[in-house]
PADRENVO-843246 format. One record per residue: residue number from 1; residue in three letters; x, y negated, z negated of N, C-alpha, C in turn. Coordinates in Angstrom, 3 decimals. Layout:
N
  num  residuo      n.c1      n.c2      n.c3     ca.c1     ca.c2     ca.c3      c.c1      c.c2      c.c3
  NUM      ALA         X         Y         Z         X         Y         Z         X         Y         Z
...
This chain:
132
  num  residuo      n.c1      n.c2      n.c3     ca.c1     ca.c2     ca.c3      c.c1      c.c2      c.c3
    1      UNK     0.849     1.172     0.000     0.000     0.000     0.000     0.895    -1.235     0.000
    2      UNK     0.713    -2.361     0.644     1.571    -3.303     0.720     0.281    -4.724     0.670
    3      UNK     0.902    -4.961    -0.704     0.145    -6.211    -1.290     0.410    -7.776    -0.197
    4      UNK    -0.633    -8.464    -0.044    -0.211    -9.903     0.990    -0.664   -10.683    -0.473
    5      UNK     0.214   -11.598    -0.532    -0.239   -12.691    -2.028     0.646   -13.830    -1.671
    6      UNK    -0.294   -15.167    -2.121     0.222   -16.593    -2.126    -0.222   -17.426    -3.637
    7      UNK     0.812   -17.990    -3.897     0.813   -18.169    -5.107    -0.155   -17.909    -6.772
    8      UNK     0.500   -16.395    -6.506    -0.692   -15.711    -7.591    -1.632   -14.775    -7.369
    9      UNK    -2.115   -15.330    -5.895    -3.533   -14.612    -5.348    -3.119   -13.816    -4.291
   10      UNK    -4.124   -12.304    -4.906    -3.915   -11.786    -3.696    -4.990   -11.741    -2.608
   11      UNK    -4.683   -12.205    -1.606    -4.959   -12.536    -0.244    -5.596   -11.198     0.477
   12      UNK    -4.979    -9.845     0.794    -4.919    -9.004     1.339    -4.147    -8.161     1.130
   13      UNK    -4.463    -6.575     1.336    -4.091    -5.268     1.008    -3.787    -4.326     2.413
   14      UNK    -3.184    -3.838     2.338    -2.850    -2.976     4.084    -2.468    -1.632     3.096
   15      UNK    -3.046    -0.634     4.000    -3.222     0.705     2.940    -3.495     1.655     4.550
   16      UNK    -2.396     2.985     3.729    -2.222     3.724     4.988    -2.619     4.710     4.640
   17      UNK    -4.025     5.591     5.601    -4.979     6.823     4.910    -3.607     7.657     4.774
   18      UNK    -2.603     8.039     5.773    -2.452     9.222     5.094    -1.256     9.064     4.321
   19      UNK    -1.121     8.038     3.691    -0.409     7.633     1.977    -0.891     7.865     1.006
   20      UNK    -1.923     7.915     1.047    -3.154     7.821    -0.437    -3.016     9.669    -0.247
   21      UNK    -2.814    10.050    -1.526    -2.455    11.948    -1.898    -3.526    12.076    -3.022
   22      UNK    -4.014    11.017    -3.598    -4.852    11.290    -4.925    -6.306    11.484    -4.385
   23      UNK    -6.845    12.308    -5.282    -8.599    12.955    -4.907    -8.909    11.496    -4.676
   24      UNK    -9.269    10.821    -5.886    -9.765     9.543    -5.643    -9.343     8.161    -6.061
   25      UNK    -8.877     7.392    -5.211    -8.275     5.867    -5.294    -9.283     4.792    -4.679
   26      UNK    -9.371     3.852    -5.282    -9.761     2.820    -5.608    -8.814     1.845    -5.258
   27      UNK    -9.141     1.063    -4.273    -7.419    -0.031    -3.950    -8.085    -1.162    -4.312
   28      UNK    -8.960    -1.463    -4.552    -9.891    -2.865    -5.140    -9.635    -3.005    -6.178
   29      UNK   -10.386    -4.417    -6.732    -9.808    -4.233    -8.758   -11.050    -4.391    -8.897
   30      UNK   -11.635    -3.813   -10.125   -13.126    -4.089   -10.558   -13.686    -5.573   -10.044
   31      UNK   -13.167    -6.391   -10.551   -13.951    -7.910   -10.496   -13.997    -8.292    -8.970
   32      UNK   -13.338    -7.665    -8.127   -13.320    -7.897    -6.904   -14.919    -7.666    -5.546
   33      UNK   -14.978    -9.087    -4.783   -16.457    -8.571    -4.491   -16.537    -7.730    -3.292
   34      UNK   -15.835    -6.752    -3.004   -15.725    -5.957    -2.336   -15.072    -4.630    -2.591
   35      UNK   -15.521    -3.252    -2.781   -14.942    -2.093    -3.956   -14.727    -1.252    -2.726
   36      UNK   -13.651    -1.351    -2.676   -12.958     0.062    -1.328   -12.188     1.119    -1.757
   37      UNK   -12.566     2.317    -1.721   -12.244     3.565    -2.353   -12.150     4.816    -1.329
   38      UNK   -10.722     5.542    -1.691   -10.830     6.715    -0.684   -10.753     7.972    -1.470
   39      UNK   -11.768     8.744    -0.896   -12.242    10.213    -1.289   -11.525    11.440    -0.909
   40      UNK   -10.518    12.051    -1.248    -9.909    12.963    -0.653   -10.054    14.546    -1.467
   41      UNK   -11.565    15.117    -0.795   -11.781    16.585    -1.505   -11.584    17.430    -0.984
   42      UNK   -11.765    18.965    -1.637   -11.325    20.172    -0.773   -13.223    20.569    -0.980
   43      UNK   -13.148    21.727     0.809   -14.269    22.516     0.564   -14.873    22.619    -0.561
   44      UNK   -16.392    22.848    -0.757   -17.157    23.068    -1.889   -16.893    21.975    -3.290
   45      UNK   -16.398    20.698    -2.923   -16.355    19.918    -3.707   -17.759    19.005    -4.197
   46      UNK   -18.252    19.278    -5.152   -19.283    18.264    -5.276   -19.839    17.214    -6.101
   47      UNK   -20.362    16.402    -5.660   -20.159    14.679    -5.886   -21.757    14.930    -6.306
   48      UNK   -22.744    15.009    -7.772   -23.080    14.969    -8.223   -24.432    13.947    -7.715
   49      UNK   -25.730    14.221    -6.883   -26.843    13.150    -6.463   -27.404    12.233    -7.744
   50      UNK   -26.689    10.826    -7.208   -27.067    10.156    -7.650   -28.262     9.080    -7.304
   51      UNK   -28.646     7.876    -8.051   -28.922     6.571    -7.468   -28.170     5.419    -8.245
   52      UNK   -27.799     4.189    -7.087   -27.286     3.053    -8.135   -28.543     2.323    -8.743
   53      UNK   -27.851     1.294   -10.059   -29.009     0.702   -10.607   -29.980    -0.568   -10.350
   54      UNK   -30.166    -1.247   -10.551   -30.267    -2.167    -9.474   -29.833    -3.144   -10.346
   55      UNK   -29.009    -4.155    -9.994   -28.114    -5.120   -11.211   -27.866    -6.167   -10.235
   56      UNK   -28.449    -7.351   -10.828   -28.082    -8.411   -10.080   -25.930    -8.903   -10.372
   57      UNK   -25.973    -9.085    -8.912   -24.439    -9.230    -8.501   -24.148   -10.565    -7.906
   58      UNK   -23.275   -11.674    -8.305   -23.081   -12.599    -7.481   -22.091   -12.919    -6.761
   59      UNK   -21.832   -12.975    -5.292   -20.499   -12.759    -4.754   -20.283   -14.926    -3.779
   60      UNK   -19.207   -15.162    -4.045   -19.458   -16.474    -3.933   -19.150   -16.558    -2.370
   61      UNK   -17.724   -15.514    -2.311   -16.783   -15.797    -0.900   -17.776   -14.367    -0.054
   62      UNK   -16.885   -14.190     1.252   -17.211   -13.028     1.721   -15.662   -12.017     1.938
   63      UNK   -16.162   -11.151     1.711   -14.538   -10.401     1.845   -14.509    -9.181     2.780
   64      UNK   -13.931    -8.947     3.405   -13.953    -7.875     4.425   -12.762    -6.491     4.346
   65      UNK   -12.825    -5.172     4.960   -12.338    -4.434     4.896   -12.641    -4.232     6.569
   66      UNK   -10.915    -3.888     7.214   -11.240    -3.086     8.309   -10.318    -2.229     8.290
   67      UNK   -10.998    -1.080     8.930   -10.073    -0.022     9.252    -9.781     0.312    11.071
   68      UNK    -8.796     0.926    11.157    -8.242     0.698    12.960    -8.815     2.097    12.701
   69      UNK    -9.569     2.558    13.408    -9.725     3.977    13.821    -8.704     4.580    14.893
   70      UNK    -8.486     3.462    16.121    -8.138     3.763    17.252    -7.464     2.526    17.681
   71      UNK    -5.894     2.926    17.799    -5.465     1.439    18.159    -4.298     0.762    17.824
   72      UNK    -4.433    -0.511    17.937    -3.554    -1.592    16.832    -4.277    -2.722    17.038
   73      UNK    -3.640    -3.708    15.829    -4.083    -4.986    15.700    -3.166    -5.489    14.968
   74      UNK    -3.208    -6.923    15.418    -2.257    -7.534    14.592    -3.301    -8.533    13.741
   75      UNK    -3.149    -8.717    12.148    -4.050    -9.551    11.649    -2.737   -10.953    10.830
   76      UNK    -3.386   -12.039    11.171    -3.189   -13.078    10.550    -3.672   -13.639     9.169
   77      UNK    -3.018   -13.975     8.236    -3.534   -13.503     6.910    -3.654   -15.334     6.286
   78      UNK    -4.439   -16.325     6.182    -4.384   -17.852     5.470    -4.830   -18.029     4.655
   79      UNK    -4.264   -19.512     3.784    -4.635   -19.319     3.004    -5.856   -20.187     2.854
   80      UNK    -6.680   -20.363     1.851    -8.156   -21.434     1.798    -7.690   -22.616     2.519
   81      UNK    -6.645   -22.953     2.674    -6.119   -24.604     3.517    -5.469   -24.200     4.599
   82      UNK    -5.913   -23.130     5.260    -5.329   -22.752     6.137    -3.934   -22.471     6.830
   83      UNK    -3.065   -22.462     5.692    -1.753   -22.194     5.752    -1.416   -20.357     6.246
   84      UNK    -0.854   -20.320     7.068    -0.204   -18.701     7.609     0.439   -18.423     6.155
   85      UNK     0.243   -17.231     5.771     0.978   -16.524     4.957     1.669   -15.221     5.656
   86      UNK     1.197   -14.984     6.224     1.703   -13.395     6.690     0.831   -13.063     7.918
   87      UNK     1.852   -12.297     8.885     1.023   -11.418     9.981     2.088    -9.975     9.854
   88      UNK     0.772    -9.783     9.815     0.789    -7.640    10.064     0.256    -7.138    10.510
   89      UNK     0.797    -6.213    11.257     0.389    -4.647    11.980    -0.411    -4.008    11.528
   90      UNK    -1.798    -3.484    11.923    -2.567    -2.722    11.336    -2.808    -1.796    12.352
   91      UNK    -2.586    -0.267    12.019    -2.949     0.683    13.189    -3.456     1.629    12.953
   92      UNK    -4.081     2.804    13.806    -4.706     3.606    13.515    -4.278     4.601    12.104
   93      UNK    -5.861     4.995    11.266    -5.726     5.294     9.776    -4.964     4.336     8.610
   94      UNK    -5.060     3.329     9.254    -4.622     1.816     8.596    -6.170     1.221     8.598
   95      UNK    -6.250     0.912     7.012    -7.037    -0.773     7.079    -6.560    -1.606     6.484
   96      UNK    -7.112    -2.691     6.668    -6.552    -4.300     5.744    -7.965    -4.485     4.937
   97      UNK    -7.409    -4.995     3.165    -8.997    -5.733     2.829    -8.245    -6.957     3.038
   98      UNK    -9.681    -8.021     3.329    -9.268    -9.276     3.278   -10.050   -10.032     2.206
   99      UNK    -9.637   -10.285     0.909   -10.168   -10.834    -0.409    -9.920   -12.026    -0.458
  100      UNK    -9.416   -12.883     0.052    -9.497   -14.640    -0.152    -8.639   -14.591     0.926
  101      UNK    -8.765   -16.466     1.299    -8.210   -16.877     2.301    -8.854   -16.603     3.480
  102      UNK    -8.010   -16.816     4.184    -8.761   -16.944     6.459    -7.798   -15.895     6.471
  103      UNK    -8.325   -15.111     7.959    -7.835   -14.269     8.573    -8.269   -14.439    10.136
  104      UNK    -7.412   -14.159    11.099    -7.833   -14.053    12.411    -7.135   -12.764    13.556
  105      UNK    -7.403   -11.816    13.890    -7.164   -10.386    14.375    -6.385   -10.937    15.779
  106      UNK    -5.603   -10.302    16.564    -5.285    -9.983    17.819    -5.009    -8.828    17.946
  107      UNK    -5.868    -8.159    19.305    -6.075    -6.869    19.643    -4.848    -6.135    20.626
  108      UNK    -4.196    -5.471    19.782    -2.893    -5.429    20.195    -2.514    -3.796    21.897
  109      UNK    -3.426    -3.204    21.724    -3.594    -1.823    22.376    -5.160    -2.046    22.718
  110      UNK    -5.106    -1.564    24.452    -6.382    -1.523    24.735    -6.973    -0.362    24.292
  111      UNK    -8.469    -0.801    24.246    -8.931     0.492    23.524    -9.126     0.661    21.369
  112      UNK    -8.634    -0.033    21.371    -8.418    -0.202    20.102    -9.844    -0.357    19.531
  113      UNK    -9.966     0.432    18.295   -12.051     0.671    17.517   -11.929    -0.012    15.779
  114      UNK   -12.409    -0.755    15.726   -12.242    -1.222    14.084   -13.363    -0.560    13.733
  115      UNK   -13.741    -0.648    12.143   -14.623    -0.404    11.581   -14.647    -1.639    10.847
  116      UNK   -15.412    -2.187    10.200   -15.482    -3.583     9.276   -16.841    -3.131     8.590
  117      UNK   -16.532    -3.086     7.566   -17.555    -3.621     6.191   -17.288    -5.135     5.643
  118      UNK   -18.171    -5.335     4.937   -18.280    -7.313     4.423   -19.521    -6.808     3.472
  119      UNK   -19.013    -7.590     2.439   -20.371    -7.657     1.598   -21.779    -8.937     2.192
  120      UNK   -22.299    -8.525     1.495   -23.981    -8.918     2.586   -24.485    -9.851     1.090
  121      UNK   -25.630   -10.403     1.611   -25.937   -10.331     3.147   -25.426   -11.507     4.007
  122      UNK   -25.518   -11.816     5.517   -25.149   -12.342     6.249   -25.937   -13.888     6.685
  123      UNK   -26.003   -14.285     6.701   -26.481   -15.833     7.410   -26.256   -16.348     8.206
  124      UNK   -25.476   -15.513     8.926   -24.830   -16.465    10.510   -23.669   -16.776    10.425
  125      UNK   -23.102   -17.343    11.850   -22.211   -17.667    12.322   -21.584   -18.963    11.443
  126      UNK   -22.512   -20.115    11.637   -22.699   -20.989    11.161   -22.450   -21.852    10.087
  127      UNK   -23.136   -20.754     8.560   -23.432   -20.705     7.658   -22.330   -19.931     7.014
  128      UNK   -21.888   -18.633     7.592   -20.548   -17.973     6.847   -19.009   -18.516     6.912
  129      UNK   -18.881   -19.248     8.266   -17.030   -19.062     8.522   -17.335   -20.538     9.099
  130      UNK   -15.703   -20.684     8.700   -15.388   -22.450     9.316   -14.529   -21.917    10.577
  131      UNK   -14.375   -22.038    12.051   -13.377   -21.270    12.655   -12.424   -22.654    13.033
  132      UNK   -10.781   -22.250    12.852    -9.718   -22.920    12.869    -8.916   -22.637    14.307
């Protein structure tokens, strides 16, 4: 896992599936508004049917997770004032979370498939992102 951080804060996480060896990791920190966790079981393993509770949650920013299924990308990592902190390589069985700050992708291999989660809900173009 290779931490992205600007003074204090961390910015972004780059995490490589087949690094993670433990059943189950958690690369998020609790207070964080986005909880990304990888599951690694054997046959006949079982995960107990649940439901969550319903608990009011307040998330101020939006934070994103992508994973390269297929590919590369290069992501640009800023900070709230739009300062570059870092650009990195993200490639297939690679994702980046992005927890504070701007970010902006270039699609490095044609063909290339993200997956993206964001916590919700959404409001638009408009209403979510300032674009720089």
């Amino acid at each position: 896992m290779k931490n992205i951080e600007h003074d204090g804060k961390l910015l972004a996480q780059v995490i490589s599936i087949e690094e993670c060896e433990e059943e189950f990791s958690f690369f998020t920190r609790p207070e964080d508004a986005l909880q990304i966790g990888l599951f690694r079981y054997d046959a006949g393993r079982v995960v107990q049917n649940h439901v969550h509770n319903v608990y009011p949650r307040t998330a101020e920013k939006t934070c994103e997770m992508m994973l390269v299924l297929k590919g590369r990308m290069r992501t640009d990592v800023f900070t709230n004032e739009r300062e570059l902190v870092q650009s990195v390589e993200v490639g297939a069985n690679e994702l980046i979370i992005l927890l504070d700050g701007g970010h902006g992708f270039y699609v490095l291999e044609p063909g290339t498939v993200i997956l993206e989660a964001k916590n919700g809900p959404y409001f638009g173009v408009a209403q979510d992102k300032v674009k720089f």
